[in-house]
C-alpha positions in Angstrom: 4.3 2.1 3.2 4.4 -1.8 3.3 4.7 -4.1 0.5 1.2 -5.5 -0.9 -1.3 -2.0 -0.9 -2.0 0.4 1.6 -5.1 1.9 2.0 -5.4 5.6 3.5 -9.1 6.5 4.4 -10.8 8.5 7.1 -11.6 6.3 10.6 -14.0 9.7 11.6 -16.6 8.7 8.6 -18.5 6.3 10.2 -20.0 5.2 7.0 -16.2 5.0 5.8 -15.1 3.2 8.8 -18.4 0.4 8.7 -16.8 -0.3 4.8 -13.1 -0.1 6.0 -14.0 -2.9 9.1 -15.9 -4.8 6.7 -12.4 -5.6 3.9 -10.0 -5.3 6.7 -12.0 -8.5 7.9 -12.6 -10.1 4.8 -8.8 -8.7 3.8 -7.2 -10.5 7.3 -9.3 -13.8 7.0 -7.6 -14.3 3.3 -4.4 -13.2 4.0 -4.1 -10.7 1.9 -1.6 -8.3 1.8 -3.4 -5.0 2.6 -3.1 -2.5 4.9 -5.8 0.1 6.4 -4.4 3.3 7.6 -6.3 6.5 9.5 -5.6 9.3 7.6 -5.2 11.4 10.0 -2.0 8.9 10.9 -0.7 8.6 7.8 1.8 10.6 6.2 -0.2 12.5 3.9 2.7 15.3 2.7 4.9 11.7 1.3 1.8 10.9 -0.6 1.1 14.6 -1.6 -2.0 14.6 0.1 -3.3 17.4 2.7 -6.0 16.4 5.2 -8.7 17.9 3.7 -7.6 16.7 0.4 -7.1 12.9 2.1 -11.3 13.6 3.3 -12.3 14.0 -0.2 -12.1 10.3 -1.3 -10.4 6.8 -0.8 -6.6 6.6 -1.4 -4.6 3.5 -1.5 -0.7 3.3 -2.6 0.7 0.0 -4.4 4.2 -0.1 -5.8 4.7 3.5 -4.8 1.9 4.7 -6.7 -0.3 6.5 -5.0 -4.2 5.3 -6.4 -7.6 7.9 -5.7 -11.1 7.5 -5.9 -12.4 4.5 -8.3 -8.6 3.2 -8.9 -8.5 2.3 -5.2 -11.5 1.0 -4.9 -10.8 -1.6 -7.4 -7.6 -1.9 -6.0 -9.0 -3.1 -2.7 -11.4 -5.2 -4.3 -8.9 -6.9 -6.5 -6.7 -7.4 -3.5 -8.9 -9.4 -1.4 -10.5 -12.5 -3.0 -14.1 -12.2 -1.4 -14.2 -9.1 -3.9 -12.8 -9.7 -6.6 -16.2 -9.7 -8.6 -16.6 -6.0 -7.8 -13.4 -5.5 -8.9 -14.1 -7.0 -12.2 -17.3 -5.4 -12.4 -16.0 -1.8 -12.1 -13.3 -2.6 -14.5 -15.3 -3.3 -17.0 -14.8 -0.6 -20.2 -18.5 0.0 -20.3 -18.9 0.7 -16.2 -16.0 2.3 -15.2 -16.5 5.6 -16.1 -20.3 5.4 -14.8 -18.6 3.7 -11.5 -15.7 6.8 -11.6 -18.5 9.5 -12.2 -21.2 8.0 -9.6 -18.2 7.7 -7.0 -16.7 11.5 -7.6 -19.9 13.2 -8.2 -22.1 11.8 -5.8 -21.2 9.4 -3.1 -17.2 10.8 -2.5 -18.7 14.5 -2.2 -22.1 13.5 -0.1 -19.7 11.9 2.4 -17.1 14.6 2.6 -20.2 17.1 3.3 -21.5 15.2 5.7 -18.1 14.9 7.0 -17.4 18.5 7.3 -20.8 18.7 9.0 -20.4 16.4 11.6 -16.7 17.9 11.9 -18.0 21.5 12.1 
């Protein structure tokens, strides 16, 4: 993966791919170092990920480290500068684990159902 922090997340989630579009713009237009990458392009088995796995939630690497769920999130917000606040929001010791819980047990699992429907 490139230097800076790659981001793994599924283009067929059209909810995934509006929020993808959105930092890749705001990402490109401050020149920040951050790549968005089709998971079902990626190399999934170097990041011990399957497919279905990859679905579940947002992935990013950074440093060779591979980041899931909240952690990216925060990792892409903290990367580009037009959200940084979020980033600083989520990270705060009080929200985070509401922000982690929220994201793993409602949103990431509402999208990988709708997902799987739409997929058949």
């Amino acid at each position: 993966m490139s230097s800076g922090l790659t981001v793994i997340y599924n283009r067929r989630c059209p909810i995934c791919r509006a929020e993808i579009s959105a930092y890749r713009r705001a990402a490109e237009a401050a020149g920040a170092p951050v790549v968005f990458v089709d998971l079902h392009r990626a190399d999934l088995g170097a990041l011990g990920l399957t497919p279905d796995g990859a679905a579940r939630r947002l992935h990013a690497v950074r440093d060779g480290r591979r980041l899931d769920g909240i952690d990216a999130f925060v990792a892409v917000w903290r990367a580009i500068p037009r959200y940084a606040w979020a980033a600083r929001l989520a990270e705060r010791p009080g929200l985070r684990p509401v922000a982690a819980w929220l994201y793993e047990r409602v949103a990431a699992p509402a999208l990988y159902r709708w997902h799987r429907w739409r997929t058949g």
